[in-house]
mmCIF entry with sequence, helices, sheets and N, C-alpha, C, O atoms, coordinates in Angstrom:
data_MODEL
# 
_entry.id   MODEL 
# 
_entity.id                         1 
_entity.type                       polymer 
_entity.pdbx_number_of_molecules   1 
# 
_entity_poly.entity_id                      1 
_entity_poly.type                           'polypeptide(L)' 
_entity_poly.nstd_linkage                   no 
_entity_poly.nstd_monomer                   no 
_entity_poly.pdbx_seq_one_letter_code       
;(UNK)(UNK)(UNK)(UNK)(UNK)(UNK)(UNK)(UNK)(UNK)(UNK)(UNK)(UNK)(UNK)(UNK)(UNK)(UNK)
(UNK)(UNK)(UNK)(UNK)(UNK)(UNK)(UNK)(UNK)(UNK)(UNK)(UNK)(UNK)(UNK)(UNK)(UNK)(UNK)
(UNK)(UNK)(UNK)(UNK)(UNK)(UNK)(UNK)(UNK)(UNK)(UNK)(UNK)(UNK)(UNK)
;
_entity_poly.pdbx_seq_one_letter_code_can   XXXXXXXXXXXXXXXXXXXXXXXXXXXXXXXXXXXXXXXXXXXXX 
_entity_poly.pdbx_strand_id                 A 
# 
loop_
_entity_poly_seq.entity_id 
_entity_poly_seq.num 
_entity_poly_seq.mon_id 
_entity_poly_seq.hetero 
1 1  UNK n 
1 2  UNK n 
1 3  UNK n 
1 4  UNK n 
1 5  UNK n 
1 6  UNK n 
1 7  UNK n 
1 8  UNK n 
1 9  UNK n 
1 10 UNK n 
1 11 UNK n 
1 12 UNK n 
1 13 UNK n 
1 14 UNK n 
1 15 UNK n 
1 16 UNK n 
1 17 UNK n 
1 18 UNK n 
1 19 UNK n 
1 20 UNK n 
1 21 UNK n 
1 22 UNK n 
1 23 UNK n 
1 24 UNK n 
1 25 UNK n 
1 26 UNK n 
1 27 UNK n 
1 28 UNK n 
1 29 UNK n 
1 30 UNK n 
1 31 UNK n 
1 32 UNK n 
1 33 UNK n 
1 34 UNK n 
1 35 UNK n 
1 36 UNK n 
1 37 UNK n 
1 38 UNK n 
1 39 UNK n 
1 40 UNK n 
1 41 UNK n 
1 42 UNK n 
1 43 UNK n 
1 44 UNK n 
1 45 UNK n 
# 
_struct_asym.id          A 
_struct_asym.entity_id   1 
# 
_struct_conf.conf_type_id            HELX_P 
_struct_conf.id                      HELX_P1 
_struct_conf.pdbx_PDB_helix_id       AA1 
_struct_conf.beg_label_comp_id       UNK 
_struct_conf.beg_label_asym_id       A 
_struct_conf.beg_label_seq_id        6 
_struct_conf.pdbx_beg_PDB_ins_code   ? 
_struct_conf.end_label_comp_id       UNK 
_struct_conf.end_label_asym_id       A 
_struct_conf.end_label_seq_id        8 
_struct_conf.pdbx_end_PDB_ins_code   ? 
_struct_conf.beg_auth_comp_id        UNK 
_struct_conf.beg_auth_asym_id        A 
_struct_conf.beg_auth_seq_id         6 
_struct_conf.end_auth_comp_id        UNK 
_struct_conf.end_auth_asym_id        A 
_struct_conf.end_auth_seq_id         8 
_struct_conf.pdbx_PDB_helix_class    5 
_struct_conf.details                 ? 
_struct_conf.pdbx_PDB_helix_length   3 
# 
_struct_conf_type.id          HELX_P 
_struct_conf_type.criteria    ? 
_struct_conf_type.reference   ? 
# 
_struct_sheet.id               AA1 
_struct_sheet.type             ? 
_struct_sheet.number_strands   3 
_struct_sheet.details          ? 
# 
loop_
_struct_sheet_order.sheet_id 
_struct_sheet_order.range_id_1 
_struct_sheet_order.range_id_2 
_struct_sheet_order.offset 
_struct_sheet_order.sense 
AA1 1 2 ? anti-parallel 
AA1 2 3 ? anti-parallel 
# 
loop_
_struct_sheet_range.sheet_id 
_struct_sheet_range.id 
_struct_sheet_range.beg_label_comp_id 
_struct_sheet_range.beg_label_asym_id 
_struct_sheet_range.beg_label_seq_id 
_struct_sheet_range.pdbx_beg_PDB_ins_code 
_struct_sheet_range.end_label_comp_id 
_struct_sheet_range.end_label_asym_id 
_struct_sheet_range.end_label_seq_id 
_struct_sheet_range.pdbx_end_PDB_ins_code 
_struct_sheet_range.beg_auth_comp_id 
_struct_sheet_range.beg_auth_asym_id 
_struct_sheet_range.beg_auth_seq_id 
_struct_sheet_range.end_auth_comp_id 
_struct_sheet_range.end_auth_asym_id 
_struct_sheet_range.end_auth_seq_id 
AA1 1 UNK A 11 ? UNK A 12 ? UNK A 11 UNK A 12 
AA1 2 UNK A 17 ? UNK A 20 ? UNK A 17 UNK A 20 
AA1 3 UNK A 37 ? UNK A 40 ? UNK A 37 UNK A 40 
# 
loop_
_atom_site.group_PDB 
_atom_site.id 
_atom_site.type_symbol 
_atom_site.label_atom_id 
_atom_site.label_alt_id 
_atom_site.label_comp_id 
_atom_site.label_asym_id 
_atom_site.label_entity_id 
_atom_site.label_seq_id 
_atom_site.pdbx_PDB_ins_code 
_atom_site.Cartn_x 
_atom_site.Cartn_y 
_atom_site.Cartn_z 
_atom_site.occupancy 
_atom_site.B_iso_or_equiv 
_atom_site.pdbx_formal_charge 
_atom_site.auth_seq_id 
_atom_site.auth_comp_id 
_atom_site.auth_asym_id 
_atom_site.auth_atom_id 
_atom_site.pdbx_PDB_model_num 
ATOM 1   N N  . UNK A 1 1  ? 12.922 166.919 108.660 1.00 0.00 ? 1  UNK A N  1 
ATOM 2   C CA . UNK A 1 1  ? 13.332 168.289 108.563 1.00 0.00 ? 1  UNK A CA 1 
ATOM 3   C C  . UNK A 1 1  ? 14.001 168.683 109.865 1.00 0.00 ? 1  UNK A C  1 
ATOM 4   O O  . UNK A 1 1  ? 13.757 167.971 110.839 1.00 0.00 ? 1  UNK A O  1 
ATOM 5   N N  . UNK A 1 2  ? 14.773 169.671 110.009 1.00 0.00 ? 2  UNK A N  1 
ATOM 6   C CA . UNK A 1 2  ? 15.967 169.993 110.978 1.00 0.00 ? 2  UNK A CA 1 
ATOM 7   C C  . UNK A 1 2  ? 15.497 171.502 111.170 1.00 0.00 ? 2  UNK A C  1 
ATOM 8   O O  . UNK A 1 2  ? 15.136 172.213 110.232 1.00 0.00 ? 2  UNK A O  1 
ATOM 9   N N  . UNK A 1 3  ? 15.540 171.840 112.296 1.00 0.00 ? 3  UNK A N  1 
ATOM 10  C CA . UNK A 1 3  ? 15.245 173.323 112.203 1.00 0.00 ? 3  UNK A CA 1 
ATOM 11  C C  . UNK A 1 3  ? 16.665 174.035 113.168 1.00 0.00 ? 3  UNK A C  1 
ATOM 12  O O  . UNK A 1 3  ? 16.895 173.454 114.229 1.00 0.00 ? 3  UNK A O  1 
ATOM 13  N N  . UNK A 1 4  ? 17.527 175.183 112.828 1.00 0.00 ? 4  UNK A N  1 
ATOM 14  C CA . UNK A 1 4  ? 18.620 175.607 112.915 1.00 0.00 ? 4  UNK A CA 1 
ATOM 15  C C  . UNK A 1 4  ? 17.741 176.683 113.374 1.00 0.00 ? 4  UNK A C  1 
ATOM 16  O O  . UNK A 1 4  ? 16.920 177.294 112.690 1.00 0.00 ? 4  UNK A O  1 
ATOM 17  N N  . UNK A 1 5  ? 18.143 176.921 115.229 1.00 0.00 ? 5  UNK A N  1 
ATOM 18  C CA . UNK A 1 5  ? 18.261 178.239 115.497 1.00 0.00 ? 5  UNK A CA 1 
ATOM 19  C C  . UNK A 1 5  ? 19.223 179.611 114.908 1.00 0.00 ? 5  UNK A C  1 
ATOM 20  O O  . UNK A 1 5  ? 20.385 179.361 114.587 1.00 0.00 ? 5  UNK A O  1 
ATOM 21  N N  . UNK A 1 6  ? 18.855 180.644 114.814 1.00 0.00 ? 6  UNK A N  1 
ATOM 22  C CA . UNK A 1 6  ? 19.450 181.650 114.657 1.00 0.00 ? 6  UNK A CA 1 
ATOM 23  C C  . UNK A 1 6  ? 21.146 181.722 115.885 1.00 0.00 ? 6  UNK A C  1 
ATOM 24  O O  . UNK A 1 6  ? 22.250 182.068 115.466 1.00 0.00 ? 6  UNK A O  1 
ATOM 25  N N  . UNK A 1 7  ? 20.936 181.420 116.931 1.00 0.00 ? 7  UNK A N  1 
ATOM 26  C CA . UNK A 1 7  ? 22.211 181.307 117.825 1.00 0.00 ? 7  UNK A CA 1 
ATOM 27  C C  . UNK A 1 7  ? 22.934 180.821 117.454 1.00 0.00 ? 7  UNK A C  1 
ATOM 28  O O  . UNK A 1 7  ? 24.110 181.105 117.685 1.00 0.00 ? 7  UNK A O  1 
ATOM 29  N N  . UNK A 1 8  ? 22.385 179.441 116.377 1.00 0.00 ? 8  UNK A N  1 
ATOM 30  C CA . UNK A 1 8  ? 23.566 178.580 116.406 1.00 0.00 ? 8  UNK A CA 1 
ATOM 31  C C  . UNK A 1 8  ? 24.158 178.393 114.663 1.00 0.00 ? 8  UNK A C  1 
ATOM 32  O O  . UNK A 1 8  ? 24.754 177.488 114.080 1.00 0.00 ? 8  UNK A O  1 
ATOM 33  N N  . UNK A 1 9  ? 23.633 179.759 114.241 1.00 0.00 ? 9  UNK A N  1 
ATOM 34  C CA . UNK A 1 9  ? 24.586 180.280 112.818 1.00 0.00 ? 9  UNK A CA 1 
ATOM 35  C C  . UNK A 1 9  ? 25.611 181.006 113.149 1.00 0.00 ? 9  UNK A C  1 
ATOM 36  O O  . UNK A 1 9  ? 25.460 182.052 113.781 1.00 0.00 ? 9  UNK A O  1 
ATOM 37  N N  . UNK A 1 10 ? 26.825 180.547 112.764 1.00 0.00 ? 10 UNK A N  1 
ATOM 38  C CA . UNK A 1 10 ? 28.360 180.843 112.840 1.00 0.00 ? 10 UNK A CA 1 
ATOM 39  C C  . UNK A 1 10 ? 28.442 182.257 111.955 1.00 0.00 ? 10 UNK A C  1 
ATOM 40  O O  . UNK A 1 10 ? 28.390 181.943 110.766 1.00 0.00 ? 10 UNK A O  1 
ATOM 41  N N  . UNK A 1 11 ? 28.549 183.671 112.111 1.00 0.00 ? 11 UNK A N  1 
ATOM 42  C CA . UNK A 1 11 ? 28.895 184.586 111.189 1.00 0.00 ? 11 UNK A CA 1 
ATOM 43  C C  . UNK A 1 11 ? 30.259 184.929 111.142 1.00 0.00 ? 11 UNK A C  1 
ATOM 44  O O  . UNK A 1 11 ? 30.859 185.441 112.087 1.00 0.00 ? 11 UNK A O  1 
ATOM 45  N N  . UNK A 1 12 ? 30.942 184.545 109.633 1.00 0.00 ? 12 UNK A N  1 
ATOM 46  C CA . UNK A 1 12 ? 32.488 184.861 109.525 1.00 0.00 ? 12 UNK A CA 1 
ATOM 47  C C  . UNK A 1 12 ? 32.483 186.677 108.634 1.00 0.00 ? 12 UNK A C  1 
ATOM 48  O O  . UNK A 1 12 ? 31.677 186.811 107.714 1.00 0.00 ? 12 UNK A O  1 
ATOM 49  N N  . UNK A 1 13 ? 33.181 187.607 108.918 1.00 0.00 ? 13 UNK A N  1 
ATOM 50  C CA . UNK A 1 13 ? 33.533 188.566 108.134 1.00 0.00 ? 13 UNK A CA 1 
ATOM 51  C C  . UNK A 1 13 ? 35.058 188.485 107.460 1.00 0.00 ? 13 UNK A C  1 
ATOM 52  O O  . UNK A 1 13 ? 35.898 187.588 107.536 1.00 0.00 ? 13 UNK A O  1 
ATOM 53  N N  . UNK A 1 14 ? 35.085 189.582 106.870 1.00 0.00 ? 14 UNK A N  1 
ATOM 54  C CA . UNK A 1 14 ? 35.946 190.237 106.130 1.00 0.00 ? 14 UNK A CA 1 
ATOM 55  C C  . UNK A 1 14 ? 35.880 191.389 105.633 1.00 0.00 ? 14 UNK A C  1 
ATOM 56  O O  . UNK A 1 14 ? 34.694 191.658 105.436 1.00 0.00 ? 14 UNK A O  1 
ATOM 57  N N  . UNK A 1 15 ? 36.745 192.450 105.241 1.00 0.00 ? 15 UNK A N  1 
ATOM 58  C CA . UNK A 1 15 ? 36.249 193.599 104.903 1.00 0.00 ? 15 UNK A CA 1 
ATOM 59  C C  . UNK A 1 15 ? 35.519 193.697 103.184 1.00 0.00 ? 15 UNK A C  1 
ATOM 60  O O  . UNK A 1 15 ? 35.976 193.484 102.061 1.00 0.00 ? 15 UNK A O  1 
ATOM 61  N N  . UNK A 1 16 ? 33.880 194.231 103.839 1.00 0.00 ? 16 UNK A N  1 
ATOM 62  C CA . UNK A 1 16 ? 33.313 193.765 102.218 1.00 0.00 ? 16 UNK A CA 1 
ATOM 63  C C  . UNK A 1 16 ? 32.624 192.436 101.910 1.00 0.00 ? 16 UNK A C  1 
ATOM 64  O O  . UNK A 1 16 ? 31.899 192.407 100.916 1.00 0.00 ? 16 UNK A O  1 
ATOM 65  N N  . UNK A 1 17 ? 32.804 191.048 102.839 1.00 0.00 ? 17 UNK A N  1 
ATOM 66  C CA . UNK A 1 17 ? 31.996 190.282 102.852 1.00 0.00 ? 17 UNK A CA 1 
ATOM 67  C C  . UNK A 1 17 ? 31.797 189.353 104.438 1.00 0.00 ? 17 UNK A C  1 
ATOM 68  O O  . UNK A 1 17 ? 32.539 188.981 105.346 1.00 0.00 ? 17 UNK A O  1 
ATOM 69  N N  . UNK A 1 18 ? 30.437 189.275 104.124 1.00 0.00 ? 18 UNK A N  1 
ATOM 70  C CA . UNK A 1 18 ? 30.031 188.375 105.239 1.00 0.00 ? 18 UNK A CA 1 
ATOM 71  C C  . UNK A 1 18 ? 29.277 187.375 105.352 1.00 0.00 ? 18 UNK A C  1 
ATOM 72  O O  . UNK A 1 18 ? 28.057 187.521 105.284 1.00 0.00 ? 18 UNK A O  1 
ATOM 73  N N  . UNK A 1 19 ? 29.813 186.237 105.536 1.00 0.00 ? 19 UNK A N  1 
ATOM 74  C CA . UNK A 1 19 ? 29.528 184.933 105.111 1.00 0.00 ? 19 UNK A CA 1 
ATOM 75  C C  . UNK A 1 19 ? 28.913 184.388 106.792 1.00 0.00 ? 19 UNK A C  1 
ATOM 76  O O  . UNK A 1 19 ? 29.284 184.733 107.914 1.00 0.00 ? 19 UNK A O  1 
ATOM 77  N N  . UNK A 1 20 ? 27.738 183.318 106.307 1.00 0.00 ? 20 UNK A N  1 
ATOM 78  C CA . UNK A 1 20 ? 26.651 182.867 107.220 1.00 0.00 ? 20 UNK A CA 1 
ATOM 79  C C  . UNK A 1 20 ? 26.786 181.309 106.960 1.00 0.00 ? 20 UNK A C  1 
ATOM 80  O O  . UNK A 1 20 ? 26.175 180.870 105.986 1.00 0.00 ? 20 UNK A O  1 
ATOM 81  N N  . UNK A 1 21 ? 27.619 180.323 107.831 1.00 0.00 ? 21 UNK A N  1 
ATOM 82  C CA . UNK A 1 21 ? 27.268 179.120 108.008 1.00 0.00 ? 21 UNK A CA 1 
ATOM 83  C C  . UNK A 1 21 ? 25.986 178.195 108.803 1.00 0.00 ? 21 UNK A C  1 
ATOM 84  O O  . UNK A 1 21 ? 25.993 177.518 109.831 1.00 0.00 ? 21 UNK A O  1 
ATOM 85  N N  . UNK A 1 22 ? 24.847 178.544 107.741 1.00 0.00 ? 22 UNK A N  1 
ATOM 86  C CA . UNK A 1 22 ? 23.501 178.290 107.943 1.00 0.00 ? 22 UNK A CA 1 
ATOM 87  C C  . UNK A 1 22 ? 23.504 176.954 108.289 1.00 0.00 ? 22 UNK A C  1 
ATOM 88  O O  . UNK A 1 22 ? 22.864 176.843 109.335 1.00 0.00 ? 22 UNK A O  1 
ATOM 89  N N  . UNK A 1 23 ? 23.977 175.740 107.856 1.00 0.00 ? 23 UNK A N  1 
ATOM 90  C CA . UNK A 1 23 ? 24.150 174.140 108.426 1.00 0.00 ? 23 UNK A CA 1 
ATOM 91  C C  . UNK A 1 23 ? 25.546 174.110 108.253 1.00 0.00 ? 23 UNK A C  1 
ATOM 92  O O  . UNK A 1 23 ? 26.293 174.873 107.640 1.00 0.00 ? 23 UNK A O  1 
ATOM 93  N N  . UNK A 1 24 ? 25.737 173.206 108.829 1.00 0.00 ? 24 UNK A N  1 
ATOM 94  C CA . UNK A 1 24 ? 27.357 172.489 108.929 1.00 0.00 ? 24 UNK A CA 1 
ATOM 95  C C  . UNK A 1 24 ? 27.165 171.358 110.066 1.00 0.00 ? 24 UNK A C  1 
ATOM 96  O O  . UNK A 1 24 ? 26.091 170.958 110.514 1.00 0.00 ? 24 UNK A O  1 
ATOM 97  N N  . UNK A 1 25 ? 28.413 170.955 110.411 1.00 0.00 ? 25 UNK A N  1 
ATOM 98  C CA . UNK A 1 25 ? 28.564 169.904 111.188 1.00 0.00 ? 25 UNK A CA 1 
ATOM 99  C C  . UNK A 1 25 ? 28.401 169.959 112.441 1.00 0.00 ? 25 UNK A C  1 
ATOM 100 O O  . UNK A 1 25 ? 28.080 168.952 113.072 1.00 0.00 ? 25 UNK A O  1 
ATOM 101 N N  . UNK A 1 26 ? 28.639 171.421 113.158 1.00 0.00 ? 26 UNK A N  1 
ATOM 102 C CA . UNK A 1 26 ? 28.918 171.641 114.073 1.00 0.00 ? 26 UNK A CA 1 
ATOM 103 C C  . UNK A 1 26 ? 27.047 172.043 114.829 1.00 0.00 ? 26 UNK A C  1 
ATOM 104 O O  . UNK A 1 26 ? 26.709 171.812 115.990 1.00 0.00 ? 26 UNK A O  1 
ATOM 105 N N  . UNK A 1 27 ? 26.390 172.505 114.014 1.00 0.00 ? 27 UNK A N  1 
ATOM 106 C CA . UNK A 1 27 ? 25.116 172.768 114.462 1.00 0.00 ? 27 UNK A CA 1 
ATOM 107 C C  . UNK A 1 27 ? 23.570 171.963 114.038 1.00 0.00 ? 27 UNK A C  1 
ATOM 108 O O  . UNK A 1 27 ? 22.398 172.338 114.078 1.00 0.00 ? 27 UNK A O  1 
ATOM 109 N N  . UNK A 1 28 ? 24.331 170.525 113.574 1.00 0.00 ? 28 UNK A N  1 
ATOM 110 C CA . UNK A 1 28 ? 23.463 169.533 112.533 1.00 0.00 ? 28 UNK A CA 1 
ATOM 111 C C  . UNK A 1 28 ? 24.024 168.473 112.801 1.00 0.00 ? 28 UNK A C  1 
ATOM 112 O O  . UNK A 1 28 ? 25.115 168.107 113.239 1.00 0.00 ? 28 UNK A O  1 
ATOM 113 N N  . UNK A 1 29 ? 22.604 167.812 112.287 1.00 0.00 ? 29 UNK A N  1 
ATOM 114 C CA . UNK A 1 29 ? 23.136 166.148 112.444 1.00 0.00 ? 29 UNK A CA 1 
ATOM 115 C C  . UNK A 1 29 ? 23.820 165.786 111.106 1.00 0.00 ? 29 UNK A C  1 
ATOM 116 O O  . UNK A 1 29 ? 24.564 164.829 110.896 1.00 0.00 ? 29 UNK A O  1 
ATOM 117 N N  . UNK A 1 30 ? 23.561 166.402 110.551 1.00 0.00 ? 30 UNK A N  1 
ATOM 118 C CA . UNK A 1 30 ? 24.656 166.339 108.545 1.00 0.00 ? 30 UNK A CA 1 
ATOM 119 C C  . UNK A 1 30 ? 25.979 166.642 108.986 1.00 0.00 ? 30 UNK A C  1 
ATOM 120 O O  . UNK A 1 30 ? 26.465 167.730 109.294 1.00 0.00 ? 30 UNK A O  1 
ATOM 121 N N  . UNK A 1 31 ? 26.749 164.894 108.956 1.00 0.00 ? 31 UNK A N  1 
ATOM 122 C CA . UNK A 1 31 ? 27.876 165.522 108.786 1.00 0.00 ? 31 UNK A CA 1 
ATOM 123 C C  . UNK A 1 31 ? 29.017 165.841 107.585 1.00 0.00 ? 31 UNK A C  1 
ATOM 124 O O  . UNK A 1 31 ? 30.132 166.333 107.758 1.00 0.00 ? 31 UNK A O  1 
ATOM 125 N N  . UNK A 1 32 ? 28.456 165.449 106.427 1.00 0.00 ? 32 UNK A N  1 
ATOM 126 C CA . UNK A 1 32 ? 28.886 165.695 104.412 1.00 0.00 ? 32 UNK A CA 1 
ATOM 127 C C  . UNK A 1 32 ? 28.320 166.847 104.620 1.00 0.00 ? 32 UNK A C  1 
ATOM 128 O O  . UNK A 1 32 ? 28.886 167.324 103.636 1.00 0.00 ? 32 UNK A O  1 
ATOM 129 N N  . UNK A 1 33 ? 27.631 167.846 105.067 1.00 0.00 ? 33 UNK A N  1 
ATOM 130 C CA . UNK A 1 33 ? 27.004 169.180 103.970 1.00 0.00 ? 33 UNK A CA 1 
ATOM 131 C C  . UNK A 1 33 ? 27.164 170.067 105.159 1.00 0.00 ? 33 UNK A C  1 
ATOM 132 O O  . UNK A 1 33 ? 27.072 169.899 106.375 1.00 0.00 ? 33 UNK A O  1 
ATOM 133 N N  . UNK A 1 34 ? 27.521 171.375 104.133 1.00 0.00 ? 34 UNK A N  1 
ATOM 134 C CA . UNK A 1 34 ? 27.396 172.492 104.642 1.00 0.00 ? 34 UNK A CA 1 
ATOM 135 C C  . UNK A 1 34 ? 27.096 173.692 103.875 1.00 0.00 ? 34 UNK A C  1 
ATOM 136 O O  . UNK A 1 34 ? 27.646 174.015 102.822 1.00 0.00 ? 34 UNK A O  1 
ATOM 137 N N  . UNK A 1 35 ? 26.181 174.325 104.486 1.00 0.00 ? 35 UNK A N  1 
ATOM 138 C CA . UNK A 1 35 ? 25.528 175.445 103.816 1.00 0.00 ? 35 UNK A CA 1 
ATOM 139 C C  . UNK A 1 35 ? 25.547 176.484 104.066 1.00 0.00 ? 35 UNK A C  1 
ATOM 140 O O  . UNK A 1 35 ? 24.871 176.920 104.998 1.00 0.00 ? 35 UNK A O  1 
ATOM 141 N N  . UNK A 1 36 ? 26.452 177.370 103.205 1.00 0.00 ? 36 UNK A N  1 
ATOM 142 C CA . UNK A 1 36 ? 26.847 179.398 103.519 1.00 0.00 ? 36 UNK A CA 1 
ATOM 143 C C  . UNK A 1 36 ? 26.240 180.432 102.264 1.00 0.00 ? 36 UNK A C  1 
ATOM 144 O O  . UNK A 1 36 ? 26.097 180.484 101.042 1.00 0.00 ? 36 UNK A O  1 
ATOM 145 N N  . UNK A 1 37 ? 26.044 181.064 103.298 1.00 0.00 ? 37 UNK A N  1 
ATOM 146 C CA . UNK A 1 37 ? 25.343 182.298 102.666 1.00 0.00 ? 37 UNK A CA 1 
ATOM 147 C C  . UNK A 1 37 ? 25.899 183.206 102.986 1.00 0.00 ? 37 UNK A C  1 
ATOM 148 O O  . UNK A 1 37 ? 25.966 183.691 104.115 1.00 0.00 ? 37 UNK A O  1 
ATOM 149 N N  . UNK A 1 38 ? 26.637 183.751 101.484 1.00 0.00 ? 38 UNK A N  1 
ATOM 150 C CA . UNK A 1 38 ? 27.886 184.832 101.442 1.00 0.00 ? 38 UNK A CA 1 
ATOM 151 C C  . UNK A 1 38 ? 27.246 186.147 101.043 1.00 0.00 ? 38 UNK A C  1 
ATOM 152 O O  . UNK A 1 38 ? 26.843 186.079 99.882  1.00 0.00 ? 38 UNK A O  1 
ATOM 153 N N  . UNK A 1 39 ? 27.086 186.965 101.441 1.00 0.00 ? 39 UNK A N  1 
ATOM 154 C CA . UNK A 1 39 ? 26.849 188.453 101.242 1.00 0.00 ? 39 UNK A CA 1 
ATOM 155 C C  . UNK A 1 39 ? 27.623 189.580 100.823 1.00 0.00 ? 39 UNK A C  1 
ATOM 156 O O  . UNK A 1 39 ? 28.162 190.091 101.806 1.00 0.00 ? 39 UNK A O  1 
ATOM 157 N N  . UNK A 1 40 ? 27.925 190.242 99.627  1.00 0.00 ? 40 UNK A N  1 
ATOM 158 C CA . UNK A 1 40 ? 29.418 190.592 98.922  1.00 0.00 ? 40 UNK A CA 1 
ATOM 159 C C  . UNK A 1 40 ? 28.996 192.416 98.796  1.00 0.00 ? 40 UNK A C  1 
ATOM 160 O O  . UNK A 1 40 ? 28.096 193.066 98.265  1.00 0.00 ? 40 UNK A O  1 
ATOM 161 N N  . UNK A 1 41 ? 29.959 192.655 99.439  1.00 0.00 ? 41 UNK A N  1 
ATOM 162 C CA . UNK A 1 41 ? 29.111 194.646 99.317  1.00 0.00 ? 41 UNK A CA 1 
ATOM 163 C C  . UNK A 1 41 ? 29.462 194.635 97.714  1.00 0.00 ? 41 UNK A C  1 
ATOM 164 O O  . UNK A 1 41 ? 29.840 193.722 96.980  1.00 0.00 ? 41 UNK A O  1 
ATOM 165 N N  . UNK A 1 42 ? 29.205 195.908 97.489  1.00 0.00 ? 42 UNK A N  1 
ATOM 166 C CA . UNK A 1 42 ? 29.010 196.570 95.867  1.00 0.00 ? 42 UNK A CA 1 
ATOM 167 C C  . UNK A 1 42 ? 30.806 196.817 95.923  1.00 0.00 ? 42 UNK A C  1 
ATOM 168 O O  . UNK A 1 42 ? 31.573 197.322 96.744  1.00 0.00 ? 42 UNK A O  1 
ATOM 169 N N  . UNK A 1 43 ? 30.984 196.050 94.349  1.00 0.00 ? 43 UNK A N  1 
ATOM 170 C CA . UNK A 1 43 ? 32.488 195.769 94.009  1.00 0.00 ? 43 UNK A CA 1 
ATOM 171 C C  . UNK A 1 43 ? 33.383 194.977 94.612  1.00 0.00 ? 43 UNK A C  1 
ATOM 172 O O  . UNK A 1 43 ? 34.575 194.799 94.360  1.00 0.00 ? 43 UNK A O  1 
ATOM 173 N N  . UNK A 1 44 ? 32.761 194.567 95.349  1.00 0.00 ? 44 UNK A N  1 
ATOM 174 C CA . UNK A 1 44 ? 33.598 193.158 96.040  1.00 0.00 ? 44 UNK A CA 1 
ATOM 175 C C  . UNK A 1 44 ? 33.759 191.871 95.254  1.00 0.00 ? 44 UNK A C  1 
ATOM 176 O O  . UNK A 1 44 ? 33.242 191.935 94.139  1.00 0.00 ? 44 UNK A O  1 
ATOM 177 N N  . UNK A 1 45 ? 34.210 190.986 95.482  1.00 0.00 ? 45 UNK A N  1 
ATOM 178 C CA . UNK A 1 45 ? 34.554 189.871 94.727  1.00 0.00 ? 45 UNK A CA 1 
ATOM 179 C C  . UNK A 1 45 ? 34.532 187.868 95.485  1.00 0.00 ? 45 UNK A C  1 
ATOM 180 O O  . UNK A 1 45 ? 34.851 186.929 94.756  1.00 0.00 ? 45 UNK A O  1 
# 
């Protein structure tokens, strides 16, 4: 198991969404996977 500080999650915006690169390459020893957690306001897409 891998444990990912909070510092080292990448947060991307946009107006209306905000996306969280929770693993990736850059903060993990995985370098095939990456894992985002997109957050979409009300009526967004």
């Amino acid at each position: 198991m891998e444990f990912i500080m909070s510092k080292e999650i990448k947060e991307l915006s946009n107006p209306g969404v905000i996306s969280r690169q929770l693993l990736n390459p850059d903060n993990s020893k995985s370098t095939r996977v990456t894992i985002t957690e997109v957050h979409l306001a009300k009526g967004k897409e």
